[in-house]
N, CA, C, O and CB atoms as a CASP TS submission, in Angstrom:
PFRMAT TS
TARGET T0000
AUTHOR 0000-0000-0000
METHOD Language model
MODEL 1
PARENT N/A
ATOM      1  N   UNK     1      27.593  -4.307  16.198  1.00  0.00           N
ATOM      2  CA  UNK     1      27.926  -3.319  15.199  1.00  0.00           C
ATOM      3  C   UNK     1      28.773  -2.190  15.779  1.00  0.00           C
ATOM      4  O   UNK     1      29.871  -2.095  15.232  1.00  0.00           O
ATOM      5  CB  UNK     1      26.667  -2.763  14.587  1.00  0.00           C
ATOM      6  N   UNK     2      28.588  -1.518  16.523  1.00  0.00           N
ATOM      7  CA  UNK     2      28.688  -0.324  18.043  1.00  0.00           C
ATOM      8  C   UNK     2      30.597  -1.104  17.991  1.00  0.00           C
ATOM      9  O   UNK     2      31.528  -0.485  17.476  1.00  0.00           O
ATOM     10  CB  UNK     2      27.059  -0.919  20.308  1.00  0.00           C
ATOM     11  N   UNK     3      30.747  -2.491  18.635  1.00  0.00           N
ATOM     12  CA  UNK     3      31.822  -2.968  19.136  1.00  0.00           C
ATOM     13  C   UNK     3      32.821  -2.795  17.613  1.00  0.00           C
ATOM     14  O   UNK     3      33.993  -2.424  17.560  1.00  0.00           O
ATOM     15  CB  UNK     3      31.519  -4.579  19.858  1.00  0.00           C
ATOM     16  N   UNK     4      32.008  -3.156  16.569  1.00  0.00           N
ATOM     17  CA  UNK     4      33.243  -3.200  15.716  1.00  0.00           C
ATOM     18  C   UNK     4      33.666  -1.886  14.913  1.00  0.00           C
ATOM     19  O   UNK     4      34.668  -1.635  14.244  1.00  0.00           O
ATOM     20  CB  UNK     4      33.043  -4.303  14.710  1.00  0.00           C
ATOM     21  N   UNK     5      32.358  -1.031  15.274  1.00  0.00           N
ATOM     22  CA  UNK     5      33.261   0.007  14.413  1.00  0.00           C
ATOM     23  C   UNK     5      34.213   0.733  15.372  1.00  0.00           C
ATOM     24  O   UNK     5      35.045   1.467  14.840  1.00  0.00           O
ATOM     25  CB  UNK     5      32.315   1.187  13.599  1.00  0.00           C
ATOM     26  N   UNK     6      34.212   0.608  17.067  1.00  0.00           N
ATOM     27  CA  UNK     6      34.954   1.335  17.764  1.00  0.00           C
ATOM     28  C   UNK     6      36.202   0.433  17.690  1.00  0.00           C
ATOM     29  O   UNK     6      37.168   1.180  17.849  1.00  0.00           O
ATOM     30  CB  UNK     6      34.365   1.698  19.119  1.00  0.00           C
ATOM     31  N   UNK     7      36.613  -0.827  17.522  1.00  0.00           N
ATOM     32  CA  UNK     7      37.713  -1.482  16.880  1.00  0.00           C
ATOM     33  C   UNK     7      38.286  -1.156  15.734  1.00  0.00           C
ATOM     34  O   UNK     7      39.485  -1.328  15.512  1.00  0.00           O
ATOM     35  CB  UNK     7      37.467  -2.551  16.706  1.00  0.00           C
ATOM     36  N   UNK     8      37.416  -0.629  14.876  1.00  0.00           N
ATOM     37  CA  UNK     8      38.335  -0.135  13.480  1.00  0.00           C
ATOM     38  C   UNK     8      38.517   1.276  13.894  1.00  0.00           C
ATOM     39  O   UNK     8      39.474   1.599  13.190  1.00  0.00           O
ATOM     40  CB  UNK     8      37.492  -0.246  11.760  1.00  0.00           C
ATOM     41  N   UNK     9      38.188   2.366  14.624  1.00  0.00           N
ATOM     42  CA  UNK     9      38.138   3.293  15.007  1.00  0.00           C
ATOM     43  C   UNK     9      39.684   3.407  15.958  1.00  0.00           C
ATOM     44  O   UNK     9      40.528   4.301  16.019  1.00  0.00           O
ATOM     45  CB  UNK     9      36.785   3.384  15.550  1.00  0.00           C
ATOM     46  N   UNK    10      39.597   2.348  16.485  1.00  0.00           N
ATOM     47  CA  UNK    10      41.203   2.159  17.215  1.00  0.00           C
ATOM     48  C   UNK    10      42.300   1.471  16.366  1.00  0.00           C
ATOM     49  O   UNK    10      43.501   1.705  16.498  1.00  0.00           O
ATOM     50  CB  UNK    10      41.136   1.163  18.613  1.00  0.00           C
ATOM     51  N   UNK    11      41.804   0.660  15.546  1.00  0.00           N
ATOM     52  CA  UNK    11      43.060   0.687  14.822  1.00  0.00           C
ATOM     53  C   UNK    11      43.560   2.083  13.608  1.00  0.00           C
ATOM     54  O   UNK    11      44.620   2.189  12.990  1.00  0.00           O
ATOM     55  CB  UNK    11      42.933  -0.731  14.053  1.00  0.00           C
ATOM     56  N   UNK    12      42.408   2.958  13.600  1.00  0.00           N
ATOM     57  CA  UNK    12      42.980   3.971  12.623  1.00  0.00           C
ATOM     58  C   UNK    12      44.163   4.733  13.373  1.00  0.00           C
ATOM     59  O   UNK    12      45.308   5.054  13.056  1.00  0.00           O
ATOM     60  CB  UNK    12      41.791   5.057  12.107  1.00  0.00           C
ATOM     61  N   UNK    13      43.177   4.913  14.787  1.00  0.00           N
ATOM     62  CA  UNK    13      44.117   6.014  15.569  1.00  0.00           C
ATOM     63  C   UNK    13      45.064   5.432  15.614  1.00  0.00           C
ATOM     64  O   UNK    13      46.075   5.965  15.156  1.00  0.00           O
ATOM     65  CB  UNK    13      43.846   6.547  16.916  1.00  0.00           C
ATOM     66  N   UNK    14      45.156   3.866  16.278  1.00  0.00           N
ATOM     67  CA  UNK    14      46.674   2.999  16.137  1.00  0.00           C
ATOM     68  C   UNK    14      47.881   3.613  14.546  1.00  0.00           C
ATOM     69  O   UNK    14      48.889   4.316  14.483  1.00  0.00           O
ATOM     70  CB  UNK    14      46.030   0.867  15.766  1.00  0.00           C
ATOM     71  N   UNK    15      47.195   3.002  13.710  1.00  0.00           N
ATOM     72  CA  UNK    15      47.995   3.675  12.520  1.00  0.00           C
ATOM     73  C   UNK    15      48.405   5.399  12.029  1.00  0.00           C
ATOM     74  O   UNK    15      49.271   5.883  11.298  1.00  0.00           O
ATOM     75  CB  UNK    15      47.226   3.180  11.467  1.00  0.00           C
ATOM     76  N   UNK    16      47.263   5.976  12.874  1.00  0.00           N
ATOM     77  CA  UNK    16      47.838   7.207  12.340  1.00  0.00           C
ATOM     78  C   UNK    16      48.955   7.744  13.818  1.00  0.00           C
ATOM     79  O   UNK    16      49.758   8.675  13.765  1.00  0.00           O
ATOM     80  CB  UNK    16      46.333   8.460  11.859  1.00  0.00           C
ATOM     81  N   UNK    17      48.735   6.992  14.849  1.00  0.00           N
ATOM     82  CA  UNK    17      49.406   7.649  15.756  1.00  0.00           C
ATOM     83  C   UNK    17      50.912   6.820  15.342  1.00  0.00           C
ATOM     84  O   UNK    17      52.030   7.252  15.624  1.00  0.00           O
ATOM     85  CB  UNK    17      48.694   7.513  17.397  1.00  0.00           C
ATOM     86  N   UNK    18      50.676   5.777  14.747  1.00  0.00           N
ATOM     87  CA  UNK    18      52.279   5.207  14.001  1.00  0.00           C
ATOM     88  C   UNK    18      52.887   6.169  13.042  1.00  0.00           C
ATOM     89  O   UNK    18      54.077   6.379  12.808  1.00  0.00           O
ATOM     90  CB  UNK    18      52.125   3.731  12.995  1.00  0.00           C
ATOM     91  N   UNK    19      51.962   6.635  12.607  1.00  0.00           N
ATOM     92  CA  UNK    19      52.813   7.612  10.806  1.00  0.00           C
ATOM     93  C   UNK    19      53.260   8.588  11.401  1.00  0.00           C
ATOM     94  O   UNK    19      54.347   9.033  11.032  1.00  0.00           O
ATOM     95  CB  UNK    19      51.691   8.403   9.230  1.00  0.00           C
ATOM     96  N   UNK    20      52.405   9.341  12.731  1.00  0.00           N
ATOM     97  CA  UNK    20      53.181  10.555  13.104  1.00  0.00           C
ATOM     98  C   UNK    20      54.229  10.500  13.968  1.00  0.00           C
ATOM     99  O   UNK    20      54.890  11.528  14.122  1.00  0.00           O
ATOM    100  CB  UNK    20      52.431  11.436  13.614  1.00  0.00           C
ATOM    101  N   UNK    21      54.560   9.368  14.652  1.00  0.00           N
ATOM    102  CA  UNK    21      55.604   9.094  15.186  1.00  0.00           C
ATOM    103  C   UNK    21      56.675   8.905  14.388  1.00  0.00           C
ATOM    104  O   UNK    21      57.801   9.272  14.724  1.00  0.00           O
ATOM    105  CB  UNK    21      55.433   8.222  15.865  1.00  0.00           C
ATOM    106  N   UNK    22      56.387   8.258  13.151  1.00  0.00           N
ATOM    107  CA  UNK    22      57.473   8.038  12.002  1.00  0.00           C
ATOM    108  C   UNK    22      57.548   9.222  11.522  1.00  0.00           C
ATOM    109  O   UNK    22      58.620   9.640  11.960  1.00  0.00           O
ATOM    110  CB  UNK    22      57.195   7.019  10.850  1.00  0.00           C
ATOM    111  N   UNK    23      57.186   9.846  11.037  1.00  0.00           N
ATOM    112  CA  UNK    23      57.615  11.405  10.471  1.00  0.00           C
ATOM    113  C   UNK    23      58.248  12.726  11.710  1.00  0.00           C
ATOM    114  O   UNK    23      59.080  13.604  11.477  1.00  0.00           O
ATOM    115  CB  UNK    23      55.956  12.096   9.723  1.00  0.00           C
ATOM    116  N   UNK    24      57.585  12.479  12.877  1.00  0.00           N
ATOM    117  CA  UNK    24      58.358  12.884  14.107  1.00  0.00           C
ATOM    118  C   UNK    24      59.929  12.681  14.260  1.00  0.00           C
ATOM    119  O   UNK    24      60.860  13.403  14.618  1.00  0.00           O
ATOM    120  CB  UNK    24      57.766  12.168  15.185  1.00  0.00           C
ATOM    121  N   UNK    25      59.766  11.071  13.727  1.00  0.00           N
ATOM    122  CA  UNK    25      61.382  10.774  13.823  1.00  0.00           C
ATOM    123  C   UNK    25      62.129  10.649  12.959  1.00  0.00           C
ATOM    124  O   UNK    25      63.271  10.207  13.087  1.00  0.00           O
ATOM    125  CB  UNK    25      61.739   9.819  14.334  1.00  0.00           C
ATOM    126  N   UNK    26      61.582  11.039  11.866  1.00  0.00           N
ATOM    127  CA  UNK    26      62.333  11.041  10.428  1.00  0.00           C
ATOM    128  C   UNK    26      62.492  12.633  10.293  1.00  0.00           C
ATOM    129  O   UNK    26      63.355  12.929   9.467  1.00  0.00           O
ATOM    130  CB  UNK    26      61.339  10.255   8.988  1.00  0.00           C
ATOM    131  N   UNK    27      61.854  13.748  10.920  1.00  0.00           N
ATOM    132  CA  UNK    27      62.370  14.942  11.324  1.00  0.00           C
ATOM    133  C   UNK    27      63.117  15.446  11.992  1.00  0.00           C
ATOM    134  O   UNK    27      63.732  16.444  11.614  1.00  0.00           O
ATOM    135  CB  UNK    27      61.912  15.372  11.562  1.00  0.00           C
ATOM    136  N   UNK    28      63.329  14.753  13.515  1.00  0.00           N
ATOM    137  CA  UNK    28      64.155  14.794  14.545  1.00  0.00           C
ATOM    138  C   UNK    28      65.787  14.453  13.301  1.00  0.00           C
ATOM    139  O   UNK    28      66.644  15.332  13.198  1.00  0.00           O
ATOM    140  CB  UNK    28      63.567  13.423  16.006  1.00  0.00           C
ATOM    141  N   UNK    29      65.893  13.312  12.638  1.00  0.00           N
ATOM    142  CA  UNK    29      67.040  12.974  11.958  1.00  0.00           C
ATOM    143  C   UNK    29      67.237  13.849  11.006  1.00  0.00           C
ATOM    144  O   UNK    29      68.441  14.099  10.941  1.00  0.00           O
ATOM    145  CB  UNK    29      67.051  11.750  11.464  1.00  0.00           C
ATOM    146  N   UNK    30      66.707  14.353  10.340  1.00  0.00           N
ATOM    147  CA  UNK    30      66.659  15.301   9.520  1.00  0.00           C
ATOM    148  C   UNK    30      67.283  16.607  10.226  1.00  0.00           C
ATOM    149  O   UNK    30      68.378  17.166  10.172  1.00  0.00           O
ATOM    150  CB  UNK    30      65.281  15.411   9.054  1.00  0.00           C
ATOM    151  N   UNK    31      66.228  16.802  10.826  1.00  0.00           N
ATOM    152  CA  UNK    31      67.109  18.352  11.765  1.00  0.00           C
ATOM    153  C   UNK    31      68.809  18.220  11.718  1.00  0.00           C
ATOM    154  O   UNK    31      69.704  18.852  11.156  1.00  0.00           O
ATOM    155  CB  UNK    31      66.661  18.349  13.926  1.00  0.00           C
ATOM    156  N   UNK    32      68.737  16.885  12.749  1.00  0.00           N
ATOM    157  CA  UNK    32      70.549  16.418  13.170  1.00  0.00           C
ATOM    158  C   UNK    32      71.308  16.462  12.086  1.00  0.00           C
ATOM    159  O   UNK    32      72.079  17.422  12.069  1.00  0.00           O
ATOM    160  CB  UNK    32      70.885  14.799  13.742  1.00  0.00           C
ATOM    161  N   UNK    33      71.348  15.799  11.240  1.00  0.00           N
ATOM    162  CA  UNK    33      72.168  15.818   9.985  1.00  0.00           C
ATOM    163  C   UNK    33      71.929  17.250   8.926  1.00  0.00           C
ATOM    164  O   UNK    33      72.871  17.356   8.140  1.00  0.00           O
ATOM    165  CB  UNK    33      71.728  14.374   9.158  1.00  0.00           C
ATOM    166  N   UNK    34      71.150  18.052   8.808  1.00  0.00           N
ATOM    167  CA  UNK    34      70.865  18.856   8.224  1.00  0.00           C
ATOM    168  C   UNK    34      70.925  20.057   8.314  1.00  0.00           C
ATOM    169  O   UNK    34      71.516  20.765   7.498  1.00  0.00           O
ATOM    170  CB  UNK    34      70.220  18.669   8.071  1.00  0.00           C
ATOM    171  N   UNK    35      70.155  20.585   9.595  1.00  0.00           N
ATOM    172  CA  UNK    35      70.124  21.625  10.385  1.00  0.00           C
ATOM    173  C   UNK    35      68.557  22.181  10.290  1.00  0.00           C
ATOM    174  O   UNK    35      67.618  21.412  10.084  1.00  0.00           O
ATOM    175  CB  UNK    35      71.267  22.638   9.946  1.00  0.00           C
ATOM    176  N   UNK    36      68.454  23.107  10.403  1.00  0.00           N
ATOM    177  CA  UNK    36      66.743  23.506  10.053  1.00  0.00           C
ATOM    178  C   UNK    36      66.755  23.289   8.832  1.00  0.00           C
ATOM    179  O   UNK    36      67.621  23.439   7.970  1.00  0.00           O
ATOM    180  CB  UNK    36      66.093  25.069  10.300  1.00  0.00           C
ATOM    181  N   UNK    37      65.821  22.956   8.818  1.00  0.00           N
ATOM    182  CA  UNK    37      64.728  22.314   7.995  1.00  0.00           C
ATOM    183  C   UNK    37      63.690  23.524   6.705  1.00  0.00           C
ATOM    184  O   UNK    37      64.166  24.644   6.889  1.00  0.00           O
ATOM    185  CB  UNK    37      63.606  21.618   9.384  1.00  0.00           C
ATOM    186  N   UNK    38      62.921  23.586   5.953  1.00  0.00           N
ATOM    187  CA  UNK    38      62.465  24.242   5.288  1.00  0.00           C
ATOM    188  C   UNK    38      61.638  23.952   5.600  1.00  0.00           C
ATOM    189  O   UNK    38      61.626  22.882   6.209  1.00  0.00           O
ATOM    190  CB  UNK    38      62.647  24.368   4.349  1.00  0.00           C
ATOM    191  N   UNK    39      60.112  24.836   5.370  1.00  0.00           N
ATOM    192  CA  UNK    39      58.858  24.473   5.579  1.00  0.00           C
ATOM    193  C   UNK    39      58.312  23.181   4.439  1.00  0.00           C
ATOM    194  O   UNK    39      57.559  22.251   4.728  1.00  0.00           O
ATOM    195  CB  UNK    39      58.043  25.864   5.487  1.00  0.00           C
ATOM    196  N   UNK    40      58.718  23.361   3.574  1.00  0.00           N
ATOM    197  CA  UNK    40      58.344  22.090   2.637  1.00  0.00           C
ATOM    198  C   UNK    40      58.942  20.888   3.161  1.00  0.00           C
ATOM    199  O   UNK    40      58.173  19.945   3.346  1.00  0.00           O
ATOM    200  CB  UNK    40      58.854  22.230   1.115  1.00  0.00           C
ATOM    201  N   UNK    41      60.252  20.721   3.460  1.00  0.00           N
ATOM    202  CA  UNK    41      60.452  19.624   3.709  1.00  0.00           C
ATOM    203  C   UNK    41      59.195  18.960   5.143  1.00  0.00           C
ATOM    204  O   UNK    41      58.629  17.872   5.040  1.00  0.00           O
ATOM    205  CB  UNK    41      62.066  19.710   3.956  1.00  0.00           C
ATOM    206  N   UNK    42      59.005  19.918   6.361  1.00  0.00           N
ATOM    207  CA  UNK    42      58.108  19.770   7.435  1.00  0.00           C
ATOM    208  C   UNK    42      57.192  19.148   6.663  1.00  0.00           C
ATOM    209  O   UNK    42      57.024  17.949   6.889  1.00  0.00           O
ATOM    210  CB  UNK    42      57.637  20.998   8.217  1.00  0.00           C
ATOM    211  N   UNK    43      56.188  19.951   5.313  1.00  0.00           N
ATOM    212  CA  UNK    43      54.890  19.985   5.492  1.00  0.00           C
ATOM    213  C   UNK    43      54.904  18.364   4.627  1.00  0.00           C
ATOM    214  O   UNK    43      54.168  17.397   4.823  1.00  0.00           O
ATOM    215  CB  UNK    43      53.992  21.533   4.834  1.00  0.00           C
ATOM    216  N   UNK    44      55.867  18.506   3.782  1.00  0.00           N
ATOM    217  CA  UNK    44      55.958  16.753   2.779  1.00  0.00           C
ATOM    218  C   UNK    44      55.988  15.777   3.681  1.00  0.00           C
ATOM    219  O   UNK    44      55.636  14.717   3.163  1.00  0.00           O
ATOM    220  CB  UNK    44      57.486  16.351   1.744  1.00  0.00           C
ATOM    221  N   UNK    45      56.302  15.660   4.998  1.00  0.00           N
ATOM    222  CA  UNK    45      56.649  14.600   6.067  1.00  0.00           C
ATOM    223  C   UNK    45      55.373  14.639   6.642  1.00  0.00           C
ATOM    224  O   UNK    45      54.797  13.561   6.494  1.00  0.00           O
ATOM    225  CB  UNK    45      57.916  14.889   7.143  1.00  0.00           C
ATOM    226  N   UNK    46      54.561  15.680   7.388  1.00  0.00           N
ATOM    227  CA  UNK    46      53.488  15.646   7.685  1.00  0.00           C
ATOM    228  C   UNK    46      52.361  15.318   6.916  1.00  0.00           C
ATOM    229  O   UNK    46      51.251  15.054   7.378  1.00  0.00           O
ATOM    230  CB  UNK    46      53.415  16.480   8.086  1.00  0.00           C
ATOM    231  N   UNK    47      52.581  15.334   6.089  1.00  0.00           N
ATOM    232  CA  UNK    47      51.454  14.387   4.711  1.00  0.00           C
ATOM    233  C   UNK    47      51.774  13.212   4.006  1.00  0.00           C
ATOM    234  O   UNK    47      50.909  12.540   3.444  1.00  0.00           O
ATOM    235  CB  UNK    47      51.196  15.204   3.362  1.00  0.00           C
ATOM    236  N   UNK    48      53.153  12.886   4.007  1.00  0.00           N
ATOM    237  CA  UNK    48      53.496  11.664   3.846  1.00  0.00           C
ATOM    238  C   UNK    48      52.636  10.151   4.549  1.00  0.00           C
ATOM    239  O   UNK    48      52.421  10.075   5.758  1.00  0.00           O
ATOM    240  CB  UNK    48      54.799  11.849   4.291  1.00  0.00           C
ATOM    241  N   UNK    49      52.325   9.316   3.814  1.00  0.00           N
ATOM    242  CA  UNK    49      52.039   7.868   4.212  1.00  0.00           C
ATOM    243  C   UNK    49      52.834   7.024   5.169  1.00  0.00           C
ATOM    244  O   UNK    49      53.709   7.803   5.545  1.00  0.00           O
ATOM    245  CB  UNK    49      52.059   7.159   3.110  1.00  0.00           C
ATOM    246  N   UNK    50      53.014   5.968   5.731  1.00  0.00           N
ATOM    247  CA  UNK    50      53.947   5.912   6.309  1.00  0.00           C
ATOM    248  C   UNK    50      54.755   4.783   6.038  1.00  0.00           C
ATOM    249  O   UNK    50      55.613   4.357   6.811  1.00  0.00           O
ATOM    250  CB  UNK    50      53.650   6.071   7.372  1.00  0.00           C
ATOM    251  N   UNK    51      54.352   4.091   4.447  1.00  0.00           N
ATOM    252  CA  UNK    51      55.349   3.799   3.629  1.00  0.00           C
ATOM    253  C   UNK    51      56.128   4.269   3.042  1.00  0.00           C
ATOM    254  O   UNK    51      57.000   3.574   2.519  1.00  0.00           O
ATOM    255  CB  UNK    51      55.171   3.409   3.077  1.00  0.00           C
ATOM    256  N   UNK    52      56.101   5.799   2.890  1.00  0.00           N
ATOM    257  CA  UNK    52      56.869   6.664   1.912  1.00  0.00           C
ATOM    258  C   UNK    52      58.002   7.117   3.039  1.00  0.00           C
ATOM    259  O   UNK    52      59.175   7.341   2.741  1.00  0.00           O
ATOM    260  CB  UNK    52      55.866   8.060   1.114  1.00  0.00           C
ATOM    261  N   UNK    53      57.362   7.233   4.630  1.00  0.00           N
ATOM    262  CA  UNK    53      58.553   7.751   5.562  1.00  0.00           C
ATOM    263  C   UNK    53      59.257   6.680   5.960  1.00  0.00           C
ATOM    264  O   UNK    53      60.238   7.097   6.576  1.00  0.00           O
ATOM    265  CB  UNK    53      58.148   8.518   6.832  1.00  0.00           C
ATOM    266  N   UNK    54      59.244   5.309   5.909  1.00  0.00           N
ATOM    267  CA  UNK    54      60.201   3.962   5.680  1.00  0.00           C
ATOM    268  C   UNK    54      61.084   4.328   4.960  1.00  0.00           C
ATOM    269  O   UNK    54      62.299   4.411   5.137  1.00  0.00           O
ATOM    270  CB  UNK    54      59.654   2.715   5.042  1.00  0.00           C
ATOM    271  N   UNK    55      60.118   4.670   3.694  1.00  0.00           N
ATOM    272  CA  UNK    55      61.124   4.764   2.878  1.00  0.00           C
ATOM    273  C   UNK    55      62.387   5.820   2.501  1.00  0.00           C
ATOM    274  O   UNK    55      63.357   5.674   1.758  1.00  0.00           O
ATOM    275  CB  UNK    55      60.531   4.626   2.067  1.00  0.00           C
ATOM    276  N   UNK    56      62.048   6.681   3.143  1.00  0.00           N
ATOM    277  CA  UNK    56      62.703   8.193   3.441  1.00  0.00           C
ATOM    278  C   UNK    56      63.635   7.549   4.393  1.00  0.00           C
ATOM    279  O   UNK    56      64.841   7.503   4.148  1.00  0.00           O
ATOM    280  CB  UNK    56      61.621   9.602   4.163  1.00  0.00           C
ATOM    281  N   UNK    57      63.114   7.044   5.484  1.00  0.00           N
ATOM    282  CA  UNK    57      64.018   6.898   6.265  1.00  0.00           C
ATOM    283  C   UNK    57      65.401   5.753   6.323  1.00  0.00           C
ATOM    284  O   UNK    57      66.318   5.851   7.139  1.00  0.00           O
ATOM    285  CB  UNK    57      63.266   6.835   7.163  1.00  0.00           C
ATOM    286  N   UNK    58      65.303   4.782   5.364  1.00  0.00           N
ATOM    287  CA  UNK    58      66.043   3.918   4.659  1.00  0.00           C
ATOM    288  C   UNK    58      66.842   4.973   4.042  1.00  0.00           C
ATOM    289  O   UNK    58      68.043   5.060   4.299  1.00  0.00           O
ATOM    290  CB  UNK    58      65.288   2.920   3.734  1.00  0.00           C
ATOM    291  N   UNK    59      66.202   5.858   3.171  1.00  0.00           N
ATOM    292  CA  UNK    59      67.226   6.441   1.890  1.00  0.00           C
ATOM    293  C   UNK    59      68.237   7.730   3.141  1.00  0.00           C
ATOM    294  O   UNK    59      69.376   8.175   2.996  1.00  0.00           O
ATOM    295  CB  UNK    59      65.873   7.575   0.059  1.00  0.00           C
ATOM    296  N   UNK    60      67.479   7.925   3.992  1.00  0.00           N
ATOM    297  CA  UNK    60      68.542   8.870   4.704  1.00  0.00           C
ATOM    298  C   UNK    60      69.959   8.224   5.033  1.00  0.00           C
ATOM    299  O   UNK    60      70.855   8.919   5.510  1.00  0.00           O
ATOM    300  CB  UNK    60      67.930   9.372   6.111  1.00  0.00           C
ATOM    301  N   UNK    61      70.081   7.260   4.839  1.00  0.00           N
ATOM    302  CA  UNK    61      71.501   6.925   5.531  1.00  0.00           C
ATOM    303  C   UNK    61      72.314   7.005   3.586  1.00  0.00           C
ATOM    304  O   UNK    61      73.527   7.108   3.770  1.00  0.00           O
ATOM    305  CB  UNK    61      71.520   4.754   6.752  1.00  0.00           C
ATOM    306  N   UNK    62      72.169   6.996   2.793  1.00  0.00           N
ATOM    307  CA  UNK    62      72.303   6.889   1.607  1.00  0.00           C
ATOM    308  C   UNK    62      72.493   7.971   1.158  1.00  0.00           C
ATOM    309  O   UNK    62      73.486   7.877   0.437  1.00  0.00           O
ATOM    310  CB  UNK    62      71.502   6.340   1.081  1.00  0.00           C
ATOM    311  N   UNK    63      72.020   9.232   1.156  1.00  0.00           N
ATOM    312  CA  UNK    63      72.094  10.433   1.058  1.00  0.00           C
ATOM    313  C   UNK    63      73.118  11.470   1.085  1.00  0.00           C
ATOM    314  O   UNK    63      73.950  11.288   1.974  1.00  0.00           O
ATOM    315  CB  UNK    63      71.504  10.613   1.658  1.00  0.00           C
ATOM    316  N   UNK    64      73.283  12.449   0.406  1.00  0.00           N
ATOM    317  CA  UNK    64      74.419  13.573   0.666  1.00  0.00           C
ATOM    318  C   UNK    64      73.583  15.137   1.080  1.00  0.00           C
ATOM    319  O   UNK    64      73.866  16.032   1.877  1.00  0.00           O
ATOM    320  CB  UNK    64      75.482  13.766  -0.993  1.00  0.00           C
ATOM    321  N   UNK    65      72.596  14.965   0.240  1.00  0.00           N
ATOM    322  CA  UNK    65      72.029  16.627   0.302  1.00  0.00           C
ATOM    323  C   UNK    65      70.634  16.201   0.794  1.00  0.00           C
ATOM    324  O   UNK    65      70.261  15.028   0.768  1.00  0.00           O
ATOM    325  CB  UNK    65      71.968  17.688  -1.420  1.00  0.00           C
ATOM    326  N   UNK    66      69.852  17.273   1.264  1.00  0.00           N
ATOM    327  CA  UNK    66      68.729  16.875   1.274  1.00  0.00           C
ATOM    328  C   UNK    66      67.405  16.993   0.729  1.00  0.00           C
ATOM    329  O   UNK    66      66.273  16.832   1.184  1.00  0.00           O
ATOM    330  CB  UNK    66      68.681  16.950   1.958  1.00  0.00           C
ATOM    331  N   UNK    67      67.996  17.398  -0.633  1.00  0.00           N
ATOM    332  CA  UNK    67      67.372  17.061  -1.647  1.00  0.00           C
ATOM    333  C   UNK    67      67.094  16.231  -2.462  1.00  0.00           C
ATOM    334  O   UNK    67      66.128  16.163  -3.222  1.00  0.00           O
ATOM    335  CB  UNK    67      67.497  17.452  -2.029  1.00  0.00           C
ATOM    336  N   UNK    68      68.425  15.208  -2.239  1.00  0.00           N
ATOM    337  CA  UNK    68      68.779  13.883  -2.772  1.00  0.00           C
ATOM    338  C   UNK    68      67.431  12.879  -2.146  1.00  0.00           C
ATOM    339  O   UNK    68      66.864  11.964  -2.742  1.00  0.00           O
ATOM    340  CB  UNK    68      70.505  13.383  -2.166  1.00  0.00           C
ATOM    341  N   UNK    69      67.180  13.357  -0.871  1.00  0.00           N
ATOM    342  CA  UNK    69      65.998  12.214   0.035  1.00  0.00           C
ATOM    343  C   UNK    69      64.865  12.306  -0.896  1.00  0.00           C
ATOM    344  O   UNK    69      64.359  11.184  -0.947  1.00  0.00           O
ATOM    345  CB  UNK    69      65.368  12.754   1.871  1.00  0.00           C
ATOM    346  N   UNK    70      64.099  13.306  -1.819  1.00  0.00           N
ATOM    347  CA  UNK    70      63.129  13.556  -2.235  1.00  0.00           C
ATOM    348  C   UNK    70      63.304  13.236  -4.034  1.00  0.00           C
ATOM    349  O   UNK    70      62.725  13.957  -4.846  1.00  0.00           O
ATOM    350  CB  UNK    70      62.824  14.930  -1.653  1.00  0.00           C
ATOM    351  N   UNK    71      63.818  12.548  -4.286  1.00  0.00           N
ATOM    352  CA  UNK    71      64.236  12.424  -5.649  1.00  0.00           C
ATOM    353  C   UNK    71      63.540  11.163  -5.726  1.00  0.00           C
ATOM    354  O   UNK    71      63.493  10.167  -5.004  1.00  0.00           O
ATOM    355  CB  UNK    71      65.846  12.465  -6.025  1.00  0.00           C
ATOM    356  N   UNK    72      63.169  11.405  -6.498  1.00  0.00           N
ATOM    357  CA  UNK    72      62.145   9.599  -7.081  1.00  0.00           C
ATOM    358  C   UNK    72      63.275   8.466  -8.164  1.00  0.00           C
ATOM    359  O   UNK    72      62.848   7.391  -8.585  1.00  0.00           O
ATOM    360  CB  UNK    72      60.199  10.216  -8.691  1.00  0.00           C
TER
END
């Protein structure tokens, strides 16, 4: 019991240490093309899933403003 919940316990950290790397680097690109950043845009990336920052990060090359990234 002990063995498997410290296995699902590592795959969370596995996944969450994936989403923050993806929003890390979907900020880093953001900065570059943009310049600073707004606190909303930060705090929407830091709460983002890390299907939604795929998907952000697909639509960034597509983009003009960066407001356009957040448009549904």
């Amino acid at each position: 019991m002990l063995a498997d919940r410290i296995q699902e316990w590592g795959e969370e950290f596995k996944r969450e240490g994936l989403r923050e790397g993806e929003a890390q680097l979907l900020l880093r690109q953001l900065r570059r093309r943009f310049g600073e950043l707004p606190v909303w845009v930060q705090s929407r990336l830091q709460q983002a899933p890390s299907e939604q920052l795929e998907r952000w990060g697909e639509r960034l090359l597509e983009i003009d403003t960066l407001e356009a990234l957040f448009e549904d």
